[in-house]
Backbone as XML, in Angstrom:
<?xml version="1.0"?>
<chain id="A" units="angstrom">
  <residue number="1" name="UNK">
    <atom name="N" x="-36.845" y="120.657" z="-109.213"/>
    <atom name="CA" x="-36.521" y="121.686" z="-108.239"/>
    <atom name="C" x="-34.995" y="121.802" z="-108.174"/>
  </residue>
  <residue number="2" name="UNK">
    <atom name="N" x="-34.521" y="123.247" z="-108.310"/>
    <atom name="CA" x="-32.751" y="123.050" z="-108.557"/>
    <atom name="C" x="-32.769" y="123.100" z="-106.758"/>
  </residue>
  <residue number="3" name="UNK">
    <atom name="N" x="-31.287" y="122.821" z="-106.583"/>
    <atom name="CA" x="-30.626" y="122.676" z="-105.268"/>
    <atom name="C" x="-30.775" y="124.054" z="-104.400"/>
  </residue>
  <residue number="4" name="UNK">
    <atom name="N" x="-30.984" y="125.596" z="-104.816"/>
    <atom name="CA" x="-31.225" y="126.178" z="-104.341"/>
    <atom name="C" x="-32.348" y="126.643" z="-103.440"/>
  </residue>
  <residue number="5" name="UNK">
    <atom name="N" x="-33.561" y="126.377" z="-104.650"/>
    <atom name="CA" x="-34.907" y="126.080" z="-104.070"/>
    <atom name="C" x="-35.250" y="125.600" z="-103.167"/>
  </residue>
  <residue number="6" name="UNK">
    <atom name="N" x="-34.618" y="123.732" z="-102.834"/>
    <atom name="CA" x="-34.459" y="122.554" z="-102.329"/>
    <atom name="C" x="-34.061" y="123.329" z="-100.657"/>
  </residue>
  <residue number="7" name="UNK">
    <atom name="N" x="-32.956" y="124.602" z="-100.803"/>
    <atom name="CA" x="-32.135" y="124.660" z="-99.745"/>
    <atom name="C" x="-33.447" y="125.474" z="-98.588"/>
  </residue>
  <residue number="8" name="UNK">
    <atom name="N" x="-33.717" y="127.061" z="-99.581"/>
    <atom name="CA" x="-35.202" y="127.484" z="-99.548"/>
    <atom name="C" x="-35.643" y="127.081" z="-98.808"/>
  </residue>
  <residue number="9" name="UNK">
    <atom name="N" x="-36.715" y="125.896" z="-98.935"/>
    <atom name="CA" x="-37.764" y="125.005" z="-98.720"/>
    <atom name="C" x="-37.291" y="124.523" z="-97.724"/>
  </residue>
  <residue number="10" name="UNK">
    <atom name="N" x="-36.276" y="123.704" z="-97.026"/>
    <atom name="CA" x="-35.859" y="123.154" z="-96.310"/>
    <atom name="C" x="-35.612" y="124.663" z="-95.091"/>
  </residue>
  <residue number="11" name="UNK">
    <atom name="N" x="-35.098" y="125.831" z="-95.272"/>
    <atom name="CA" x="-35.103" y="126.437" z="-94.549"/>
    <atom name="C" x="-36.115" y="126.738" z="-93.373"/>
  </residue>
  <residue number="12" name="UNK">
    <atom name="N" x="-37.295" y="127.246" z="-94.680"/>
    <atom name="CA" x="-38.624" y="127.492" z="-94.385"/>
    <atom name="C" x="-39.383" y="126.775" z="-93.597"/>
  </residue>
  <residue number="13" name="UNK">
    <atom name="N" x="-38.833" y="125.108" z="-93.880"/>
    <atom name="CA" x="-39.807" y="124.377" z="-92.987"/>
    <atom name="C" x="-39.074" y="123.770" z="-91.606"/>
  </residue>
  <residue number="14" name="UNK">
    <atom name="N" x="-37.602" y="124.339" z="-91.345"/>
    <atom name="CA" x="-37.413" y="124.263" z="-90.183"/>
    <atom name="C" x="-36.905" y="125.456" z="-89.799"/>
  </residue>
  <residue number="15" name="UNK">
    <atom name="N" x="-37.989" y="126.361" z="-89.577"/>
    <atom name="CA" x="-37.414" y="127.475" z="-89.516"/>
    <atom name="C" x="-37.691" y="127.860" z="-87.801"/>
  </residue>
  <residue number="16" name="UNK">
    <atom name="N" x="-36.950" y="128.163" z="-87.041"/>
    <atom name="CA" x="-36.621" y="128.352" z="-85.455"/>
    <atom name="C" x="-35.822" y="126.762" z="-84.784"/>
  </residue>
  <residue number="17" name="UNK">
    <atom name="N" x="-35.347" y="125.747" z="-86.033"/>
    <atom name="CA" x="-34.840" y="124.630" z="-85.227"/>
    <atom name="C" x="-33.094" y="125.047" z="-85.500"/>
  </residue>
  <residue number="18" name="UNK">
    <atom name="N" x="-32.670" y="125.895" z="-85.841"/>
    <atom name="CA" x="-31.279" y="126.236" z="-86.166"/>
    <atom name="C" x="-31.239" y="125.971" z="-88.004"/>
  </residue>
  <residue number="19" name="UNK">
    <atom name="N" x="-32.534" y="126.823" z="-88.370"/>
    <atom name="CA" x="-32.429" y="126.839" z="-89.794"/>
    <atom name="C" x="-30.991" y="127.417" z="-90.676"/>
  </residue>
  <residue number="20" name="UNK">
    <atom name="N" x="-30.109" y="128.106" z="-89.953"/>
    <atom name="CA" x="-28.834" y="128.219" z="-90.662"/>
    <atom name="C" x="-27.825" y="127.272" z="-90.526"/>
  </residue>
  <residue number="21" name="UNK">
    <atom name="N" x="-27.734" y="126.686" z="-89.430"/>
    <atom name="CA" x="-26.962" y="125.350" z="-89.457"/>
    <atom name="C" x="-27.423" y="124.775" z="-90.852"/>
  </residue>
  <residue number="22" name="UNK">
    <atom name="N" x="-28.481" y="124.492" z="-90.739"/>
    <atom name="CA" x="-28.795" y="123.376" z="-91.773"/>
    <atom name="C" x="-29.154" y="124.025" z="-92.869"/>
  </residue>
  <residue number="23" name="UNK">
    <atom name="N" x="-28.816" y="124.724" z="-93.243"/>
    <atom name="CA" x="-28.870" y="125.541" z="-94.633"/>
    <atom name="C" x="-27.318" y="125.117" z="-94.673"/>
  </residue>
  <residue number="24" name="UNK">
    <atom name="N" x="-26.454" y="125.648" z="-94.228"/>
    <atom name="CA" x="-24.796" y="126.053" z="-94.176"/>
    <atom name="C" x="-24.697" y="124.384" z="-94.611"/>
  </residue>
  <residue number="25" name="UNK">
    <atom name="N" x="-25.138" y="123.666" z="-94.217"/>
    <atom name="CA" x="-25.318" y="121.819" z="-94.094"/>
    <atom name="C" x="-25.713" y="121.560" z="-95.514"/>
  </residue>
  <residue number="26" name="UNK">
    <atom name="N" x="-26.823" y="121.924" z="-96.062"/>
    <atom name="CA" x="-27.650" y="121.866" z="-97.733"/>
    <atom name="C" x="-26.490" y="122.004" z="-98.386"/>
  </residue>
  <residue number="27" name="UNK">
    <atom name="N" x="-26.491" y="123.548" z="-98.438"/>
    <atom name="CA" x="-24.851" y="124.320" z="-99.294"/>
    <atom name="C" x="-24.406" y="123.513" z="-99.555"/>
  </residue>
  <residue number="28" name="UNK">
    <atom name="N" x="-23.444" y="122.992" z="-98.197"/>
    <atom name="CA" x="-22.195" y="121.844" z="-98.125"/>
    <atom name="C" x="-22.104" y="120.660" z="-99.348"/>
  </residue>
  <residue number="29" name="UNK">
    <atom name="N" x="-23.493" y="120.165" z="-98.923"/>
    <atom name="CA" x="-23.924" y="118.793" z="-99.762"/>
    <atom name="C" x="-24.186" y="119.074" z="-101.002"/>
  </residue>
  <residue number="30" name="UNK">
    <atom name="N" x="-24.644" y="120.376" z="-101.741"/>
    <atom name="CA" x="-24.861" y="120.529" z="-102.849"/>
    <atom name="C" x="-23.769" y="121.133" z="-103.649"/>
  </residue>
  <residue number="31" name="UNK">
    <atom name="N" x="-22.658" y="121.515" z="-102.500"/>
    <atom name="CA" x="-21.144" y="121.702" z="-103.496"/>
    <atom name="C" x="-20.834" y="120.634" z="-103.842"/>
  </residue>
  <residue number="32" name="UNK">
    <atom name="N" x="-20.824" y="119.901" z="-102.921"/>
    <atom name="CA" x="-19.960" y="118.247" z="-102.656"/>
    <atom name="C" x="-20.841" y="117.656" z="-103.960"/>
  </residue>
  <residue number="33" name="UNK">
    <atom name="N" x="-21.334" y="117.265" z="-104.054"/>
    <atom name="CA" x="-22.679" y="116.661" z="-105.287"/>
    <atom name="C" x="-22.153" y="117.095" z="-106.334"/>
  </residue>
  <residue number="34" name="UNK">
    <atom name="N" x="-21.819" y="118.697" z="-106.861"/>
    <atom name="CA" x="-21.982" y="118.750" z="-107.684"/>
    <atom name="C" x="-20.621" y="118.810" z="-108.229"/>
  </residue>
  <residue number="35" name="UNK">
    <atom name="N" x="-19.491" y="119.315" z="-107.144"/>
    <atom name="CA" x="-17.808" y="118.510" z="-107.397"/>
    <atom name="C" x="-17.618" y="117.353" z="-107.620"/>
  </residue>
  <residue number="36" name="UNK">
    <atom name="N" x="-18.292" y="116.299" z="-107.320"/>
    <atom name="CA" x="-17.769" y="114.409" z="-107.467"/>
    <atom name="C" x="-18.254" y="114.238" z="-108.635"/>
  </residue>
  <residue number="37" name="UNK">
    <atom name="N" x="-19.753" y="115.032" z="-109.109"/>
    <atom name="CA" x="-20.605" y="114.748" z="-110.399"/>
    <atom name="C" x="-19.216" y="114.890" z="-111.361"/>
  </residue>
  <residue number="38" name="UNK">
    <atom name="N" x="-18.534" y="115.965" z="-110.995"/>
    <atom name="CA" x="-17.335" y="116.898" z="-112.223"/>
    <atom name="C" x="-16.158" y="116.013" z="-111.814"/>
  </residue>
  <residue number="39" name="UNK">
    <atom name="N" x="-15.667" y="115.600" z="-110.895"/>
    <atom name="CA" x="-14.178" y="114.752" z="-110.185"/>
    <atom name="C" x="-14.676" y="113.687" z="-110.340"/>
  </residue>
  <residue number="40" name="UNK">
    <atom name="N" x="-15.751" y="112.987" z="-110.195"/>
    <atom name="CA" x="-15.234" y="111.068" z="-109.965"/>
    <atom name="C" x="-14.563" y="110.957" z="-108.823"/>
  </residue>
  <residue number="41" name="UNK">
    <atom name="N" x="-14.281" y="111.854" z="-108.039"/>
    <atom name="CA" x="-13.771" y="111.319" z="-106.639"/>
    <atom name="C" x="-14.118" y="111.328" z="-105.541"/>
  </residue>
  <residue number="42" name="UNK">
    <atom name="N" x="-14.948" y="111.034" z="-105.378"/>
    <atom name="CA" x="-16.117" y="111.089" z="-104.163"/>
    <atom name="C" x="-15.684" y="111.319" z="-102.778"/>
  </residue>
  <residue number="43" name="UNK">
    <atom name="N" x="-14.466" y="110.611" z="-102.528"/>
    <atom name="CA" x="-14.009" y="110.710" z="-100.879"/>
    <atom name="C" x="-12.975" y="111.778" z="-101.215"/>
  </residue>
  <residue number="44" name="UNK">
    <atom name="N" x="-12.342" y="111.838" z="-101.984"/>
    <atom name="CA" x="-11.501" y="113.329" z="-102.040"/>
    <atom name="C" x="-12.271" y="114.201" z="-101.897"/>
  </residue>
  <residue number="45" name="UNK">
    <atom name="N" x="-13.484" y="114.473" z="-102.661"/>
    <atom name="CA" x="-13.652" y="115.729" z="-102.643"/>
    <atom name="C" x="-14.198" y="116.168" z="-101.207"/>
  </residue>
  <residue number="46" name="UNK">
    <atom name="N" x="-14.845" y="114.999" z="-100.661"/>
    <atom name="CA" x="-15.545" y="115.029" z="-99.184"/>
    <atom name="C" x="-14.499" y="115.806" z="-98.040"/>
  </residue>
  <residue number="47" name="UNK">
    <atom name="N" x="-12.982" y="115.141" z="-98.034"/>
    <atom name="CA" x="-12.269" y="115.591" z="-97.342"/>
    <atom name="C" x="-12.163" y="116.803" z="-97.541"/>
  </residue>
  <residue number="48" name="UNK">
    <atom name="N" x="-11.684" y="117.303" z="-99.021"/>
    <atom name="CA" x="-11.336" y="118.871" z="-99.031"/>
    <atom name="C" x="-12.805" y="119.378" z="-98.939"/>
  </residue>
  <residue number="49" name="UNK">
    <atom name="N" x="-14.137" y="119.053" z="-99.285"/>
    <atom name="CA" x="-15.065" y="120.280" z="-99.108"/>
    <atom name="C" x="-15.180" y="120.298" z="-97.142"/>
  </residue>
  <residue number="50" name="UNK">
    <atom name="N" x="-14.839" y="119.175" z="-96.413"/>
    <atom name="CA" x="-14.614" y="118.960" z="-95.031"/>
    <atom name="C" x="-13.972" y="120.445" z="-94.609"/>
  </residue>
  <residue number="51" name="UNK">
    <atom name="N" x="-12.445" y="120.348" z="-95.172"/>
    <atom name="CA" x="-11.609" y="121.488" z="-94.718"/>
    <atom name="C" x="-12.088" y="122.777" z="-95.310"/>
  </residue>
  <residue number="52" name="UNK">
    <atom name="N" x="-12.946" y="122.812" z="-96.503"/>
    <atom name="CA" x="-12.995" y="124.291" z="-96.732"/>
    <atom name="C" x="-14.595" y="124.701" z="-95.378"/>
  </residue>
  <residue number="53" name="UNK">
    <atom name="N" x="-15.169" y="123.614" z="-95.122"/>
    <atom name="CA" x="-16.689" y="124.385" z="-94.285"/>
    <atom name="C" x="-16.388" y="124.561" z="-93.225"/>
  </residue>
  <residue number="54" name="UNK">
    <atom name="N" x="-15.225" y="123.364" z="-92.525"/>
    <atom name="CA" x="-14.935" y="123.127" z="-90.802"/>
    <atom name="C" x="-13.780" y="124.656" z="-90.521"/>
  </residue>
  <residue number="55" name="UNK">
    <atom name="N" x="-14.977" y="125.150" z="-90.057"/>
    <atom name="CA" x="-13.592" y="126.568" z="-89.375"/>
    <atom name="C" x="-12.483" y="125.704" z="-88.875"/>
  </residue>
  <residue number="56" name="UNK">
    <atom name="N" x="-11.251" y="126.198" z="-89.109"/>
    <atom name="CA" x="-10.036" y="126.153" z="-88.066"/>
    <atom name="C" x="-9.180" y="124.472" z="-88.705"/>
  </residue>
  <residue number="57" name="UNK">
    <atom name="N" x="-10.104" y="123.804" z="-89.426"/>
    <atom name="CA" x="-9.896" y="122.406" z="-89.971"/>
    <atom name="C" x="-8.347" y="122.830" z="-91.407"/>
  </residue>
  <residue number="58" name="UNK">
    <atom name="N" x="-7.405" y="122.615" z="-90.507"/>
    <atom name="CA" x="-6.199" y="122.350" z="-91.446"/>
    <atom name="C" x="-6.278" y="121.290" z="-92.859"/>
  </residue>
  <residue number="59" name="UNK">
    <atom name="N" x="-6.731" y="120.023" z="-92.433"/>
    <atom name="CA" x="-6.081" y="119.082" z="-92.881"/>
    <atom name="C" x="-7.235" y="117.674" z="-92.809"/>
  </residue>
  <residue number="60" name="UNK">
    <atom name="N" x="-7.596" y="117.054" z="-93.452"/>
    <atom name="CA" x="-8.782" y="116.008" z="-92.966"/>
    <atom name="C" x="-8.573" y="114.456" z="-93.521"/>
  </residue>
  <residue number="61" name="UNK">
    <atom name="N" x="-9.248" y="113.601" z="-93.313"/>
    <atom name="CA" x="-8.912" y="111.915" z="-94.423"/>
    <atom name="C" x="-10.347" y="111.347" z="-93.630"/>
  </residue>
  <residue number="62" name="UNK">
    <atom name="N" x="-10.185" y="110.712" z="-94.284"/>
    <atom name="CA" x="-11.484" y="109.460" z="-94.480"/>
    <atom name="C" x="-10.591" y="108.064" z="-94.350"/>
  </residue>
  <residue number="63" name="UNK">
    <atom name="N" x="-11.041" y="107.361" z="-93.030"/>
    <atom name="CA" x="-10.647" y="106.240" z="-92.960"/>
    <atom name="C" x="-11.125" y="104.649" z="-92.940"/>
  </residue>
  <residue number="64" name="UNK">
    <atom name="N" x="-11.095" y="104.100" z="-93.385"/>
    <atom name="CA" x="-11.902" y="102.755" z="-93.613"/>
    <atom name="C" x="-11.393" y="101.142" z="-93.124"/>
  </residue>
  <residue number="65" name="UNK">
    <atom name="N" x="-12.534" y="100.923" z="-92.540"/>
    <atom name="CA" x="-11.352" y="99.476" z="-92.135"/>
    <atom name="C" x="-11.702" y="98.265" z="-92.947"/>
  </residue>
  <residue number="66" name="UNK">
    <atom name="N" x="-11.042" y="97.684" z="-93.528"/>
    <atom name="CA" x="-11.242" y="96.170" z="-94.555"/>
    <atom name="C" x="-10.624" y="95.275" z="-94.106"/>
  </residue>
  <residue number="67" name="UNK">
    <atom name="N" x="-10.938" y="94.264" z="-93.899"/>
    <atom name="CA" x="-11.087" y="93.023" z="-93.422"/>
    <atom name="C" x="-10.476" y="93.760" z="-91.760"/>
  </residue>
  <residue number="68" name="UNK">
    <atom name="N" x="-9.406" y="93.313" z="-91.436"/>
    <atom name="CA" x="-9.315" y="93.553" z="-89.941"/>
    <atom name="C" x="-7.779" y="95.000" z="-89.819"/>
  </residue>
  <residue number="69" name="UNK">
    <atom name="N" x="-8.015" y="95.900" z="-91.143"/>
    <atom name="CA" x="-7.078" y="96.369" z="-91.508"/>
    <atom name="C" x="-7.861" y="97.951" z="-91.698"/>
  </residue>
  <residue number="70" name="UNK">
    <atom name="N" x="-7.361" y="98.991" z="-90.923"/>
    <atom name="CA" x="-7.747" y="100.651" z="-91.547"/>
    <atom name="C" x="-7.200" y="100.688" z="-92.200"/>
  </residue>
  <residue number="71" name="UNK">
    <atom name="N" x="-7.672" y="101.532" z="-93.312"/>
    <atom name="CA" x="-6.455" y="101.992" z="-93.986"/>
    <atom name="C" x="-7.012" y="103.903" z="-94.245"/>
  </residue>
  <residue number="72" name="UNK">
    <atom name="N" x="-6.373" y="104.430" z="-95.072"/>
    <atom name="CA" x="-6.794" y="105.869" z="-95.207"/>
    <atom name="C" x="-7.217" y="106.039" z="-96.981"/>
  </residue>
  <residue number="73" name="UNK">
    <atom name="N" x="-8.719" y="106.052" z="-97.096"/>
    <atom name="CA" x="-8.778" y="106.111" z="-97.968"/>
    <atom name="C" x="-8.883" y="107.399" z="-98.814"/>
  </residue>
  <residue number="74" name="UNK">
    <atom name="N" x="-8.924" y="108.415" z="-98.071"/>
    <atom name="CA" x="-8.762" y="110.003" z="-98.500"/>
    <atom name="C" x="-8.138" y="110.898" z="-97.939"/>
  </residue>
  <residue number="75" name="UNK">
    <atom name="N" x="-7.323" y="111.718" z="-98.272"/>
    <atom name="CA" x="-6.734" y="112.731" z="-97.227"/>
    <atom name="C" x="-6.561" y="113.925" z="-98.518"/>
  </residue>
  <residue number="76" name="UNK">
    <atom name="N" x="-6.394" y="114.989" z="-97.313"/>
    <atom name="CA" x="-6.245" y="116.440" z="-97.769"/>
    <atom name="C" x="-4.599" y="116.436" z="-97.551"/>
  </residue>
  <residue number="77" name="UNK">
    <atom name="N" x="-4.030" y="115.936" z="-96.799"/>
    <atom name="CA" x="-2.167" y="116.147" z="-96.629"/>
    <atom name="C" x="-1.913" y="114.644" z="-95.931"/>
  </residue>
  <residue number="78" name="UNK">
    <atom name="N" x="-0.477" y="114.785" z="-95.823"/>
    <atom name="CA" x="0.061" y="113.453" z="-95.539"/>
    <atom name="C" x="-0.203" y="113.604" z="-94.029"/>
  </residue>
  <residue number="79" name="UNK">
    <atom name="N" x="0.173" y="114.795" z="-93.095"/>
    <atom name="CA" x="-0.410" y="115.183" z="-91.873"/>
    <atom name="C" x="-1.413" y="114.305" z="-91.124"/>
  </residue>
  <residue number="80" name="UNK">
    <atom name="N" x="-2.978" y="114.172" z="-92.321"/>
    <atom name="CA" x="-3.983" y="113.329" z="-91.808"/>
    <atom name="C" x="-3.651" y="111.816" z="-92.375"/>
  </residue>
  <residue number="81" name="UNK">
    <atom name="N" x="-2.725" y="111.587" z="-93.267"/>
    <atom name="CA" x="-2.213" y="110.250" z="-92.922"/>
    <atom name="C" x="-1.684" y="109.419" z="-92.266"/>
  </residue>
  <residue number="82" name="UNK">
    <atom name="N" x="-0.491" y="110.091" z="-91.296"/>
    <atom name="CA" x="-0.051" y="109.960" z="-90.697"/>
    <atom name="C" x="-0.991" y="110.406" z="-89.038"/>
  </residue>
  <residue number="83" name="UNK">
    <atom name="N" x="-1.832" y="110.872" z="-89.447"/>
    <atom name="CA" x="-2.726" y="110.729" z="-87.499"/>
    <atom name="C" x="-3.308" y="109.808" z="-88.022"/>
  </residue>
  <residue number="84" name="UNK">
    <atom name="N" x="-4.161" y="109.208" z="-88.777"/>
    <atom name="CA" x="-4.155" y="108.084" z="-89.188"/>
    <atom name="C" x="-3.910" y="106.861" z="-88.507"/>
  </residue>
  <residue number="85" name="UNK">
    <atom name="N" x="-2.499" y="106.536" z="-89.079"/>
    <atom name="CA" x="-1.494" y="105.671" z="-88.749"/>
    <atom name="C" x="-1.663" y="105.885" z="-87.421"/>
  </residue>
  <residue number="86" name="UNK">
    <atom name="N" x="-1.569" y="106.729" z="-86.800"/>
    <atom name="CA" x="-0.797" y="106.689" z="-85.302"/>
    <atom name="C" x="-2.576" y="106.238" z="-85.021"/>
  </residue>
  <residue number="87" name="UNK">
    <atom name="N" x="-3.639" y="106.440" z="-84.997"/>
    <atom name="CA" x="-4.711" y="106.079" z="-84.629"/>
    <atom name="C" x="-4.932" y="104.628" z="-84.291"/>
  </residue>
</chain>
């Protein structure tokens, strides 16, 4: 079943629970999927497909904490590195 179908189907069967949210949601995940398949960069691409779906979203990062330490393991600009930091 390609990803479109997948989206389809999923519509159909929640259809009156805010079936376009979660279509707009499918989309999302099946750009993202099929950009990291082509990049190898899995949390990059997350951030920028973040800023292209989130209306009004400038700038985004992915942050992770290891051992007792965040650090920023993805960002779209230095902007979300630095809120980051200040976090």
């Amino acid at each position: 079943m390609s990803h479109t179908e997948h989206v389809v189907r999923s519509r159909t069967a929640f259809s009156g629970c805010g079936e376009y949210d979660l279509l707009e949601v499918a989309q999302a995940m099946c750009s993202l999927s099929d950009r990291v398949a082509d990049a190898g960069q899995p949390l990059d691409e997350l951030v920028t497909v973040a800023v292209e779906r989130v209306p009004g979203a400038r700038w985004a990062s992915v942050t992770m904490m290891r051992g007792d330490r965040f650090t920023t393991a993805a960002s779209t600009a230095e902007q979300a590195a630095r809120a980051d930091t200040l976090q």
